[in-house]
C-alpha positions as a printed NumPy array, in Angstrom:
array([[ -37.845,   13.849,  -69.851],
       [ -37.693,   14.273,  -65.988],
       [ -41.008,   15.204,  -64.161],
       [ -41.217,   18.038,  -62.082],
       [ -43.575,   17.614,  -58.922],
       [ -44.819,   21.22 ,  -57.711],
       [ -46.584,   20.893,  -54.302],
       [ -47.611,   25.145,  -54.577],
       [ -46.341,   25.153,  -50.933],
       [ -42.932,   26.921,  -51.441],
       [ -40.021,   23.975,  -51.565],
       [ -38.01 ,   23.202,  -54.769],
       [ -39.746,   20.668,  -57.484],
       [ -38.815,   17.634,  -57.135],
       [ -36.975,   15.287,  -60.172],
       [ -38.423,   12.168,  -60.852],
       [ -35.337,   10.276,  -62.546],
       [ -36.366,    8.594,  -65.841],
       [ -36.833,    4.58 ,  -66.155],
       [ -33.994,    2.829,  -67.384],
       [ -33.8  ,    1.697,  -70.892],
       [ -32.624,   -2.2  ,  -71.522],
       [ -30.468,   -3.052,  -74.389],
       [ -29.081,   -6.126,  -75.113],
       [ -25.872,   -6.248,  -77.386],
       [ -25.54 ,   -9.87 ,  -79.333],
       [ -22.927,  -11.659,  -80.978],
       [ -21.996,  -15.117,  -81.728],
       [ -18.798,  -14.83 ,  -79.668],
       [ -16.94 ,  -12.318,  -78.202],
       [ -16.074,   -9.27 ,  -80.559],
       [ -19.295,   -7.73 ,  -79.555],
       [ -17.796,   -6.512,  -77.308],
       [ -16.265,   -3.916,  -78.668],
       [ -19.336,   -2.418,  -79.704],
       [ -21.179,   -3.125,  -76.174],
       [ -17.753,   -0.642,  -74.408],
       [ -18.87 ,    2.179,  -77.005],
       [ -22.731,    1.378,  -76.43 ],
       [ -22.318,    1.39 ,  -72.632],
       [ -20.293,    4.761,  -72.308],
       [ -23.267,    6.275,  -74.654],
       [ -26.131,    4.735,  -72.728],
       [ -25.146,    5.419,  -69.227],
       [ -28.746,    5.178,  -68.536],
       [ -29.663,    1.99 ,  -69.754],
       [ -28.732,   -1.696,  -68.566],
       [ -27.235,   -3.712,  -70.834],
       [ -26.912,   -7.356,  -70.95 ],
       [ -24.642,   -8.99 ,  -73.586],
       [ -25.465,  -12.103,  -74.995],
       [ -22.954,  -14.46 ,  -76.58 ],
       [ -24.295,  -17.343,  -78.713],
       [ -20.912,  -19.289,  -78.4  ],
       [ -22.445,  -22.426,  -78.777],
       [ -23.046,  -21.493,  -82.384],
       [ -19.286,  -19.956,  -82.805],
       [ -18.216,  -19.182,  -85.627],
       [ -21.179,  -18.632,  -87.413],
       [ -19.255,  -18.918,  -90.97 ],
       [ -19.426,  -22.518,  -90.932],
       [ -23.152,  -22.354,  -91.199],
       [ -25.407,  -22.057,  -94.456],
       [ -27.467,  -18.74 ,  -94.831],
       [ -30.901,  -20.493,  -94.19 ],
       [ -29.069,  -22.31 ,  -90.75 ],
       [ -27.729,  -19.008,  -89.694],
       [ -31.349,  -17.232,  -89.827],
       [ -33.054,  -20.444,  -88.499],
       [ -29.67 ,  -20.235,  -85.364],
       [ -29.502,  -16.234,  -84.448],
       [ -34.068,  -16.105,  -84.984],
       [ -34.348,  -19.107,  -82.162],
       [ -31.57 ,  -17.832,  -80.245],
       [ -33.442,  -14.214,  -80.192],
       [ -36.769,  -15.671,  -79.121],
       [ -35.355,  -17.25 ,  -75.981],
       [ -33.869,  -13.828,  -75.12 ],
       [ -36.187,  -11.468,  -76.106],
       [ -38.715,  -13.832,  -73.96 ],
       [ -36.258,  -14.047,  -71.101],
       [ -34.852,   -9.524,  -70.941],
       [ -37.717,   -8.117,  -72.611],
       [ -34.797,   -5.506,  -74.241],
       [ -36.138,   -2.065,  -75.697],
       [ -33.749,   -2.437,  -78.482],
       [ -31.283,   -5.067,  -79.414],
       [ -27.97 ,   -4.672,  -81.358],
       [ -26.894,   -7.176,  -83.837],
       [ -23.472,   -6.712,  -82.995],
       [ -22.009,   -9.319,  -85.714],
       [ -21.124,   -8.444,  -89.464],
       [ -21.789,  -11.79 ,  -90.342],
       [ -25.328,  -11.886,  -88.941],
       [ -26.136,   -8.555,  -89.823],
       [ -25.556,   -8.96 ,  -93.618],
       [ -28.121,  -11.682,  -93.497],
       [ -30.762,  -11.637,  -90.948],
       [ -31.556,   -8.185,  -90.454],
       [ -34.539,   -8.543,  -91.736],
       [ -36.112,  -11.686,  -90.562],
       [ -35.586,  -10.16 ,  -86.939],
       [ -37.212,   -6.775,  -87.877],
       [ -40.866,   -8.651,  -88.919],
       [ -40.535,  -11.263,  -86.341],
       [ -39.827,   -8.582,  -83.365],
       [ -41.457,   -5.163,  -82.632],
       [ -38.582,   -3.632,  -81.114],
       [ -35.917,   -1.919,  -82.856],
       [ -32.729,   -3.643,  -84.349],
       [ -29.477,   -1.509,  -84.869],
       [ -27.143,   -3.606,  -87.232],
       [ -23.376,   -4.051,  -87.611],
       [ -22.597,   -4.062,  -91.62 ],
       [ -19.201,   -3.169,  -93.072],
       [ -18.164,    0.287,  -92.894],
       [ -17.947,    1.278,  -96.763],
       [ -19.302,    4.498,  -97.055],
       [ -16.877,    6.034,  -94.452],
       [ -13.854,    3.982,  -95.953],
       [ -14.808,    5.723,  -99.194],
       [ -14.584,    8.723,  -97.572],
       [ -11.113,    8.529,  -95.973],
       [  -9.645,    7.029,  -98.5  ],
       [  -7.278,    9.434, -100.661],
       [  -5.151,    6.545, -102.471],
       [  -8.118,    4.731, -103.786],
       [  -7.413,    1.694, -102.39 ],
       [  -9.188,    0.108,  -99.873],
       [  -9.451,   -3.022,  -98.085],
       [ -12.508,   -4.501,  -96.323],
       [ -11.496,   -7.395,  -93.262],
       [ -14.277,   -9.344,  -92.816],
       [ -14.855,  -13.019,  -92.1  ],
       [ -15.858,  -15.305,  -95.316],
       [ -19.443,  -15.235,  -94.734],
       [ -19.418,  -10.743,  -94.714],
       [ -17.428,  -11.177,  -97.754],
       [ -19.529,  -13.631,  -99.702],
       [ -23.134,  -11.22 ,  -99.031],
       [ -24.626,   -9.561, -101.893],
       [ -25.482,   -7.058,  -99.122],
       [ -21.631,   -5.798,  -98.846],
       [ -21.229,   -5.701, -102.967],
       [ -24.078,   -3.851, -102.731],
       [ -22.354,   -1.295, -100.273],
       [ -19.3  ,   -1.269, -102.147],
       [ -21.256,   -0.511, -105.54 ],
       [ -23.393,    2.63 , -103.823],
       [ -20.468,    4.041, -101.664],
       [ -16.838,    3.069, -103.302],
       [ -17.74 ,    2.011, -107.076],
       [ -15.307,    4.989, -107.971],
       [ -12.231,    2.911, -105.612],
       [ -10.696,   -0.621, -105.68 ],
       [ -12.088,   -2.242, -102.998],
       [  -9.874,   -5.717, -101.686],
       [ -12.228,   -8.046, -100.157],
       [ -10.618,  -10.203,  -97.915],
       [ -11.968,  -12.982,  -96.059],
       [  -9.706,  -13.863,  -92.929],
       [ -10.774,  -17.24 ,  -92.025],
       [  -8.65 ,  -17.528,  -88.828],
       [  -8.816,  -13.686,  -87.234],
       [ -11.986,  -14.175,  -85.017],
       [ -10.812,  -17.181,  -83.899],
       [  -7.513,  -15.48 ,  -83.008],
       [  -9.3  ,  -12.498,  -81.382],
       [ -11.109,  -14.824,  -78.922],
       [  -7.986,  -16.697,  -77.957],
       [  -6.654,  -13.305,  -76.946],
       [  -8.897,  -12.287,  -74.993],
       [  -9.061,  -15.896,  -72.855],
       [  -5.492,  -15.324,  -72.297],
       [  -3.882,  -17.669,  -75.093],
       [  -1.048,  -17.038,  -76.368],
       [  -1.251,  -15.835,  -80.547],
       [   1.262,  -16.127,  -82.683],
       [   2.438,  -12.642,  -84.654],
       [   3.406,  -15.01 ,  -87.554],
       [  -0.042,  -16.113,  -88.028],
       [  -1.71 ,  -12.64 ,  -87.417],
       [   0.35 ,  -10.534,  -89.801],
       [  -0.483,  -13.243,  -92.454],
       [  -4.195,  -13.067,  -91.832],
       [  -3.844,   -9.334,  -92.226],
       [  -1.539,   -9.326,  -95.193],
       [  -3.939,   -9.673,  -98.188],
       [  -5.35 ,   -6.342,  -96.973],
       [  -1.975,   -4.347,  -98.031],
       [  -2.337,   -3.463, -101.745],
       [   0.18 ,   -1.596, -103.981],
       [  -0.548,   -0.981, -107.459],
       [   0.285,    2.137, -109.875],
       [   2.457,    3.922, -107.159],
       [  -0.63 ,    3.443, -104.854],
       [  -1.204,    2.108, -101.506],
       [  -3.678,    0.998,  -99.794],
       [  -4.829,    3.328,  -97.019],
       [  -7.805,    2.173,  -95.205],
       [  -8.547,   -0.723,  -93.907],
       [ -12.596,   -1.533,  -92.314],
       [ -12.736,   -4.049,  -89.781],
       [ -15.722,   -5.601,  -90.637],
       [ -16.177,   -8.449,  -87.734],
       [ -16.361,   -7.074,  -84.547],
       [ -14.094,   -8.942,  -83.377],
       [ -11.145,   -7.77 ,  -85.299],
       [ -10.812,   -4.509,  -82.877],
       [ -10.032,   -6.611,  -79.83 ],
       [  -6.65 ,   -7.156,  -81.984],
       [  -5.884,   -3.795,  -83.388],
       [  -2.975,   -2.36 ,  -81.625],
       [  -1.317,   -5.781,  -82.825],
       [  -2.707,   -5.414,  -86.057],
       [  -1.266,   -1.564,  -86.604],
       [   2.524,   -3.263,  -85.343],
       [   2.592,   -5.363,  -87.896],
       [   1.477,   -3.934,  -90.583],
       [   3.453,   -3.213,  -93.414],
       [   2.76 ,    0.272,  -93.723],
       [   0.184,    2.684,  -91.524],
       [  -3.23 ,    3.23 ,  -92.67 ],
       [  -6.448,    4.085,  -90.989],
       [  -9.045,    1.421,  -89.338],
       [ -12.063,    1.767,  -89.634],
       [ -13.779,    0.329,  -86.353],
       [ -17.553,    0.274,  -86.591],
       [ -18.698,    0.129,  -82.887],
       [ -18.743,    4.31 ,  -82.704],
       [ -21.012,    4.518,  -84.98 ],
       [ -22.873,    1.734,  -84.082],
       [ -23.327,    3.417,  -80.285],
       [ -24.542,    6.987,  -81.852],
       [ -27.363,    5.147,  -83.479],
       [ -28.339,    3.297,  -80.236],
       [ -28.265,    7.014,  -78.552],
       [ -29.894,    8.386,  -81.78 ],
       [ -33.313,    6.217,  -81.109],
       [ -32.946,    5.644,  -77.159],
       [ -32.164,    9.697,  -76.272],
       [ -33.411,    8.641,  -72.963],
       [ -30.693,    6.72 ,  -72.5  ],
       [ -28.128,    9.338,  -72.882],
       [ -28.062,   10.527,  -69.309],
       [ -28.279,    8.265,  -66.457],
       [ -31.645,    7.378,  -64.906],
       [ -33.069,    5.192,  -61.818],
       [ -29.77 ,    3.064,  -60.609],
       [ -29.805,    0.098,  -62.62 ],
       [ -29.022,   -3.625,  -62.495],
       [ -25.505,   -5.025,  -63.198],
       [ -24.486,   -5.545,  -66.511],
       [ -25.166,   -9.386,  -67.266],
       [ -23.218,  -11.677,  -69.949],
       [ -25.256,  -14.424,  -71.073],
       [ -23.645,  -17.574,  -73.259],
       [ -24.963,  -20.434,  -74.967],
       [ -22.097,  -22.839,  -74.198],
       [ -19.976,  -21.499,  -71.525],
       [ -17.613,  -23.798,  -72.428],
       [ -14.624,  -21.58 ,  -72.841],
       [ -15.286,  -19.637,  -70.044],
       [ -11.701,  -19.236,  -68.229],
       [ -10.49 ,  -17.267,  -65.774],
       [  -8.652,  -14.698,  -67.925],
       [ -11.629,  -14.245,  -69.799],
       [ -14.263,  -13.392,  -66.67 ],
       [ -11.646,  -10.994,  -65.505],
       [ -11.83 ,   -9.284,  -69.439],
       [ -15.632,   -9.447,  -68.657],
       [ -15.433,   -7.906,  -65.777],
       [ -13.08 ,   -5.089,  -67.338],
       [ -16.405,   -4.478,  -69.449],
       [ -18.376,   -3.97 ,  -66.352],
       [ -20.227,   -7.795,  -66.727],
       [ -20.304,   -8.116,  -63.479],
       [ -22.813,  -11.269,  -63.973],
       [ -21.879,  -14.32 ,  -66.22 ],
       [ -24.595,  -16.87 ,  -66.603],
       [ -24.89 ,  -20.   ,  -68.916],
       [ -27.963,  -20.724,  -70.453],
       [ -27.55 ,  -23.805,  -72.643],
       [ -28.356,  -24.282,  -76.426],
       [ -27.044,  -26.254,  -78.157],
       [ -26.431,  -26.114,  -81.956],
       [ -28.383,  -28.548,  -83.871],
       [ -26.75 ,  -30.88 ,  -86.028]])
């Protein structure tokens, strides 16, 4: 809400712009992303910094009580360091899981990435649907419980692509990917049974969007995608309406990563492209 200052002497109130907002978009890699261009054009008054716990990339190869322990520690060091008025989870993986160790540990409010079943259910008009995710999504009680509230009536394909995040952050360093191996990572996700096909797919890592116009040219057949991050930004708006419309000027957008090792040319130029117009390293290693 803007301020009006009335100085009863005549000249036109003046308009206080609001304070800006910070939000701060996480992911274990890159495919966040994809979620933080959707946030950003939603948010245009907030500052965003996006925070990349590469270090601990890909967080599938960790147990469930290592992956809370990872993404809570991780949190605390940049919660301390932003002081963020909400923070996005912007990781499939991480969201099925640690949701809600982050909500009791934090009082600021979390907005979670978690496989987009109840809209797939929706779409769908053959019945068949396929969820992408990484193995970890896949394996969560939290996404059989989605499919059992929203699509119990379908035929849900889970399939866990153990390669495809990987692939999307080659892509964007500027490495070459092989079509071969993409359009077999994908295939699993094309079901025909009964005269049926399948006819929506959910990408349910966020990194899986940074890949899609590959992914729609070789598929075998067209069907919708189902990319989270829209949604995801609408909630952000939803409980930051503040944020909507731009405010004071703000800072530069800031990347933040807990390796840095991968950090190549091609890829600060993609950073850039999502107006991270800082890139700073802030070390943390994954314990052993």
């Amino acid at each position: 809400m803007q301020v009006d200052l009335l100085a009863g002497t005549g000249h036109r109130p003046l308009a206080i712009p609001r304070p800006r907002s910070t939000i701060l978009v996480f992911d274990s890699g890159l495919g966040g992303l994809t979620v933080l261009g959707r946030t950003t054009r939603a948010c245009p008054g907030a500052d965003i910094v996006y925070a990349a716990d590469d270090a601990g990339f890909p967080y599938g190869r960790l147990g469930e009580a290592a992956l809370v322990a990872r993404v809570t520690d991780v949190m605390e060091r940049l919660v301390a360091r932003f002081h963020p008025d909400l923070v996005v989870i912007a990781c499939n993986t991480a969201s099925t899981l640690v949701l809600p160790t982050l909500r009791a540990r934090f009082a600021i409010p979390f907005v979670g990435t978690v496989p987009a079943i109840k809209p797939a259910a929706a779409a769908t008009r053959s019945g068949l649907i396929s969820v992408l995710a990484t193995p970890g999504t896949v394996a969560r009680d939290y996404t059989r419980e989605l499919i059992g509230t929203y699509a119990a009536r379908h035929a849900v394909t889970l399939v866990g692509a153990t390669r495809l995040a990987g692939l999307a952050e080659q892509a964007l360093k500027g490495e070459a990917v092989d079509d071969a191996v993409l359009a077999a990572e994908i295939a699993p996700c094309f079901v025909e049974a009964a005269g049926r096909r399948t006819d929506v797919v959910t990408l349910s890592c966020t990194h899986y969007p940074l890949l899609l116009e590959r992914m729609k040219r070789l598929a075998p057949w067209p069907v919708e995608w189902i990319d989270p991050a829209p949604a995801v930004a609408r909630r952000v708006a939803d409980l930051l309406p503040a944020a909507r419309e731009p405010g004071l000027p703000g800072r530069d957008a800031t990347a933040v990563f807990t390796g840095g090792g991968a950090l190549t040319g091609p890829l600060r130029i993609a950073l850039a492209g999502y107006g991270l117009a800082q890139v700073v390293v802030d070390p943390m290693p994954l314990e052993n």
